[in-house]
N, C-alpha and C positions, 0 to 999 in steps of 0.2 A: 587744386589737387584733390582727386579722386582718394576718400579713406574707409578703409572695410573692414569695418569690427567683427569680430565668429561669435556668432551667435546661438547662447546653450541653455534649455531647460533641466532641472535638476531630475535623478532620475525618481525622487518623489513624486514630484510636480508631476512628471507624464505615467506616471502610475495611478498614482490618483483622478487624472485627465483624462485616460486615456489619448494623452496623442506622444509623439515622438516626430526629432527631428530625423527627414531623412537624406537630406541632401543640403550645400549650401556652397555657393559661389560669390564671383562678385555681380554676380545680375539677380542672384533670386534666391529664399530661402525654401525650400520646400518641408513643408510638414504634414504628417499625417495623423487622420482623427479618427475616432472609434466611431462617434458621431457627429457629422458635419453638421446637422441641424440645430445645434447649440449655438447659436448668435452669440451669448455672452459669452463664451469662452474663444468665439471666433473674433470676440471683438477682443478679447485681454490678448490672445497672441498677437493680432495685428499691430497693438496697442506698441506691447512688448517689443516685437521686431521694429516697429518705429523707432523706439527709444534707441536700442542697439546698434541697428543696422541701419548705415544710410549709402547708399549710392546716388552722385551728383546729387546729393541734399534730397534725394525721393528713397522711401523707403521703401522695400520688395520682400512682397511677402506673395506664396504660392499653397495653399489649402486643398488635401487631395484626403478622400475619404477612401478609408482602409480596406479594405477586402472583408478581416478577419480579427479574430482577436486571436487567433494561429499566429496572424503574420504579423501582429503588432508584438505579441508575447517575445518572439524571433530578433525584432529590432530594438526591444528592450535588453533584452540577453547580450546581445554584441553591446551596447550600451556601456555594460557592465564590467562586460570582459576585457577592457580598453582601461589602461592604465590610465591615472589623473597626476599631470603634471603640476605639483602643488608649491615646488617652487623651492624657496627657506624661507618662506612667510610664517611667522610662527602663528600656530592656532591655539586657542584655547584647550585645558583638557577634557572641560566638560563639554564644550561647543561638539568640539572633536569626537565626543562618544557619542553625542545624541545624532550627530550627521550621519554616523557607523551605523547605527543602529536602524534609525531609517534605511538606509541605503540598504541593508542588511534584511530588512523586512520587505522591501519591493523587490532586490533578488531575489527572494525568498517564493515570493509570490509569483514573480517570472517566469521563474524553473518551474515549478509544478502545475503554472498555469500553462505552458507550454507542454510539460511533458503529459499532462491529459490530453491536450489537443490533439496530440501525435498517439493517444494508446499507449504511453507509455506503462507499464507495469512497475519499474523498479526504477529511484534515481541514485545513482553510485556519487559520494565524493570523497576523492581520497587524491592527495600528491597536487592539489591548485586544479583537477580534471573533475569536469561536471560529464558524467554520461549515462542515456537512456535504456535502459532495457526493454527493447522494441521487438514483440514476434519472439522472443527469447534470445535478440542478437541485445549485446551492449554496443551501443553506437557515441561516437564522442558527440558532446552537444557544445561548451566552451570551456576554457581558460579561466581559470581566477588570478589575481593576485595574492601573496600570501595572506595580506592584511582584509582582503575581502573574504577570502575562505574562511579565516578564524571567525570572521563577524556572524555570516551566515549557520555555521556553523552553531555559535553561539545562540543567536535566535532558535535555531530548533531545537537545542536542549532546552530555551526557557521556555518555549510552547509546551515542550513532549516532559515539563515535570521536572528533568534531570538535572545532575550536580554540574554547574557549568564551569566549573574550574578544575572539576575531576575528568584527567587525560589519562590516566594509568589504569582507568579499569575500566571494562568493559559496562554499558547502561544499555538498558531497552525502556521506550515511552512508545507514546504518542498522540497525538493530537489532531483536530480537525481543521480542516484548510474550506472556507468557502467561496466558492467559485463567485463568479461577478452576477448569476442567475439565480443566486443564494442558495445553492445546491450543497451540502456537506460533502465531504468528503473523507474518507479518514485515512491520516497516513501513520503507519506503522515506523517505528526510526530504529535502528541498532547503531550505536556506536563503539568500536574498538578501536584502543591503541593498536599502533602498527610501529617499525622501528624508523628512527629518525627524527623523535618526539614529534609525531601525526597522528592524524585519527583518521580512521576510514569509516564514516557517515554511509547507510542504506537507508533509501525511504523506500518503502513499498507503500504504494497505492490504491485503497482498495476502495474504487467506485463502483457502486452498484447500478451505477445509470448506464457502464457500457458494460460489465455483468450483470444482469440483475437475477437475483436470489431464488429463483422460478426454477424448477427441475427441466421443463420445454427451453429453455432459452438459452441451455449450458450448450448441447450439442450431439448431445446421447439421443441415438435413434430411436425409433417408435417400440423396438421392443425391447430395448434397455430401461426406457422410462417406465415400461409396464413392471417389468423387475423392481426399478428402484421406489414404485410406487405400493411397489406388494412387500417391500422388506418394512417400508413407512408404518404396515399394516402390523408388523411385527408386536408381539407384547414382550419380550422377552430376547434375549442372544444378544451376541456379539455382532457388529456388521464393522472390519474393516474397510479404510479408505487409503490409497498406496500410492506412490510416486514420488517422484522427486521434487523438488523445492523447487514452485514457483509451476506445478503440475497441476493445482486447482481444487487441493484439497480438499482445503478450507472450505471453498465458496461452495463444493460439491454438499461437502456437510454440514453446513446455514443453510443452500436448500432444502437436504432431507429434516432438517429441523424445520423449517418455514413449513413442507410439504404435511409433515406429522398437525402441528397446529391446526392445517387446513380440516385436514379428513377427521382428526379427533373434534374441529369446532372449539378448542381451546379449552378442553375437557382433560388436557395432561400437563403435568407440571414436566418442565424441560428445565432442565440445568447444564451449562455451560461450562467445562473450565477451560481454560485457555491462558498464552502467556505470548502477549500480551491479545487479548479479543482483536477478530481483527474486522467483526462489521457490529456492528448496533443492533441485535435482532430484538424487534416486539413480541412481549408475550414468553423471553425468554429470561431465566434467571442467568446472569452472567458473571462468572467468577473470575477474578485475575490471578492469576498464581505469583507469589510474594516467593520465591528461595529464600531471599536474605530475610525474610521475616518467618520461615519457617513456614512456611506455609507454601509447599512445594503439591505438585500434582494427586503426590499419595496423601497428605495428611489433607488436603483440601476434598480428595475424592471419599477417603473415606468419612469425613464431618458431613458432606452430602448424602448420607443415608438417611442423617437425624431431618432434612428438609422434605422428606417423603417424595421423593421424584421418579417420574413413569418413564423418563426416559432423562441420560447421563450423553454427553456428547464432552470428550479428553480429547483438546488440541493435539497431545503429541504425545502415543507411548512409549518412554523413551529409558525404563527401567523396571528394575525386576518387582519393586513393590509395587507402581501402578500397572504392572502388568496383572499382577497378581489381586489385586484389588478389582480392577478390571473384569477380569472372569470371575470375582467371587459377584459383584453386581451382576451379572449375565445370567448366572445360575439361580440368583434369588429375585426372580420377578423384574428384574428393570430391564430396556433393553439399551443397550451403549454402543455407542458409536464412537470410533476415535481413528485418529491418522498413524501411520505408520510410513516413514521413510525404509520403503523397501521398490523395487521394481517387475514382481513377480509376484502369481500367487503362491507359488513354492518358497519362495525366499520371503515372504510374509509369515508362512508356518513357521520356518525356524528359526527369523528374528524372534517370534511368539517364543519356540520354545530355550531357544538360547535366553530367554529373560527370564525361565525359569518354568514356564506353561508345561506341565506335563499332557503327553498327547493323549491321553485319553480321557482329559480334560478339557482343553481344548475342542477335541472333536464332538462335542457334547454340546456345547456353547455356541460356537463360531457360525453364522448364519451365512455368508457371504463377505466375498474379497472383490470390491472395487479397484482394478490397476486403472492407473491414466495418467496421459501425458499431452501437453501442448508443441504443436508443433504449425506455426507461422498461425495462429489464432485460432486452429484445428486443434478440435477436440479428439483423440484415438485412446477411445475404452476397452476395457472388459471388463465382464463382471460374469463370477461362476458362485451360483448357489448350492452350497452345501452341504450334502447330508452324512448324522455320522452312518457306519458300517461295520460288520464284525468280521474278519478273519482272522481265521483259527481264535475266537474269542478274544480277540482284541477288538477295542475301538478303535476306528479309523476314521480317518475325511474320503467324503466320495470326491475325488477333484475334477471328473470329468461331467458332473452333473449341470449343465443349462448353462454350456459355456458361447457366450455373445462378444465377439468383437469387430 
């Protein structure tokens, strides 16, 4: 009598292996490998499916080398997303956490190592759904189960720093994820409570190998980069950066920072603040901004006077004191750079003076207003530099001066 065991690797084992099982009958097991040139590990699976698997007393085994680490990422993920029929066997409860935990870490690895593959920008989990923010669309990627969502979960609070048993309030970290080419990578996390005791988890991605940090490489045309190369030149003002979240702010102004280094030859102290940093710049002084430790944008910007810095770069001005701070650095010798969620260069002045910016202050300061937005991996700018102006003796902004888009 003909008998046929199903035959399964754990999904550590094939993380750490790189192979995964992709098919199986009662004639053949097929598996796929990262690299089929590893004799030893073609000899333990064979080994393995021996043991397991027998058809008429001959064991069948099929070895087929992968395409990609795309499409093994892909067959890891569905892996995952497949409930485990465990029975009423009872498990241990330490057994049981450190199985979690594993399993917990090679999903973990999965997902991000799939969602770089694809360009992912942003990976959402919230309600058991894993999905990608591809091109600025969210596209569904798989299913959890509850008890695998808590795990995963779990892991990247214990990477990204955070309280892992705190669900009721809102945490920001982050930590580094490296790729199998031993490439960093840094992922940003936000966690909130949402209702129904869940959390809604965002990782944003921020790899500089399919960004990278280069003013030429963002997408701004040949006479916008002369612009953005001549405001670098700046000793002094304000230079707004504009758009909506996940528009490229940031990475705009880590280049104009990277670009400053270059031309000054590392001749200007650069200070960062930011909440939380979202790339690792050399040569830059880099601040995290603490709220809960009082140590929010204005009190961190203003202690950065005492550091003697040629040039201030504020992740996000998002109040009437760092606004105010803000311009008061611009007026006295430094020049600062900071993001602004606005979509306009007119609705950037009166974010500015809704926070308190009087206009004829402002228009004294203010060098240039970078707008931008991503649209399917298109870059669409503009950027209008500044001059003030008097009518009827008032200062003004010139807003039609050297407008590029």
């Amino acid at each position: 009598m003909q008998t046929f065991n199903k035959f399964s690797l754990s999904p550590v084992f094939c993380l750490h292996n790189g192979v995964v099982v992709l098919n199986q009958d009662e004639d053949a097991v097929t598996i796929g490998l990262l690299d089929l040139s590893n004799i030893i590990l073609r000899c333990r699976l064979a080994h393995a499916v021996s043991a397991q698997v027998r058809n008429n007393g001959k064991p069948v085994a099929a070895l087929f080398q992968l395409i990609s680490q795309d499409e093994f990422n892909r067959h890891i993920s569905v892996m995952f997303s497949k409930e485990k029929n465990i029975g009423n066997k009872p498990v241990e409860s330490e057994e049981k956490k450190t199985v979690t935990e594993n399993e917990a870490e090679a999903l973990l690895n999965a997902l991000v190592g799939t969602a770089l593959n694809v360009q992912a920008t942003d990976i959402h989990i919230e309600n058991n759904l894993v999905r990608f923010r591809i091109c600025g669309e969210l596209e569904r990627e798989i299913e959890l189960n509850s008890e695998r969502k808590k795990a995963v979960v779990r892991r990247i609070k214990l990477l990204s720093h955070m309280n892992v048993v705190e669900t009721r309030k809102a945490q920001d970290g982050q930590f580094i994820f490296k790729t199998r080419d031993s490439k960093d990578v840094y992922v940003r996390v936000s966690c909130v409570p949402s209702v129904g005791d869940e959390e809604s988890v965002v990782l944003r991605l921020l790899d500089t190998r399919r960004m990278p940090l280069v003013l030429d490489k963002l997408g701004f045309d040949e006479e916008q980069l002369e612009m953005l190369r001549a405001l670098c030149r700046c000793s002094d003002g304000l230079i707004l950066l504009c758009g909506a979240t996940g528009a490229g702010k940031s990475t705009t102004a880590c280049a104009m920072l990277q670009e400053i280094r270059r031309q000054s030859v590392d001749a200007k102290k650069i200070i960062s603040l930011e909440d939380p940093p979202e790339y690792m710049l050399e040569g830059v002084t880099q601040i995290q901004v603490h709220d809960e430790s009082d140590l929010d944008f204005h009190e961190l910007l203003r202690r950065s006077f005492r550091q003697d810095p040629d040039v201030i770069f504020i992740g996000e001005i998002r109040d009437s004191q760092t606004a105010r701070v803000a311009l008061q650095a611009a007026m006295t010798g430094h020049l600062v750079i900071a993001t602004l969620h606005t979509g306009t260069l007119s609705q950037a002045v009166l974010r500015m003076q809704d926070l308190g910016a009087q206009p004829a202050l402002l228009a004294s300061v203010l060098k240039a207003v970078v707008v931008q937005k991503l649209v399917q991996r298109k870059l669409y700018a503009q950027i209008r530099v500044l001059t003030p102006k008097r009518e009827d003796g008032v200062l003004k902004l010139d807003y039609q001066q050297k407008e590029v888009s």
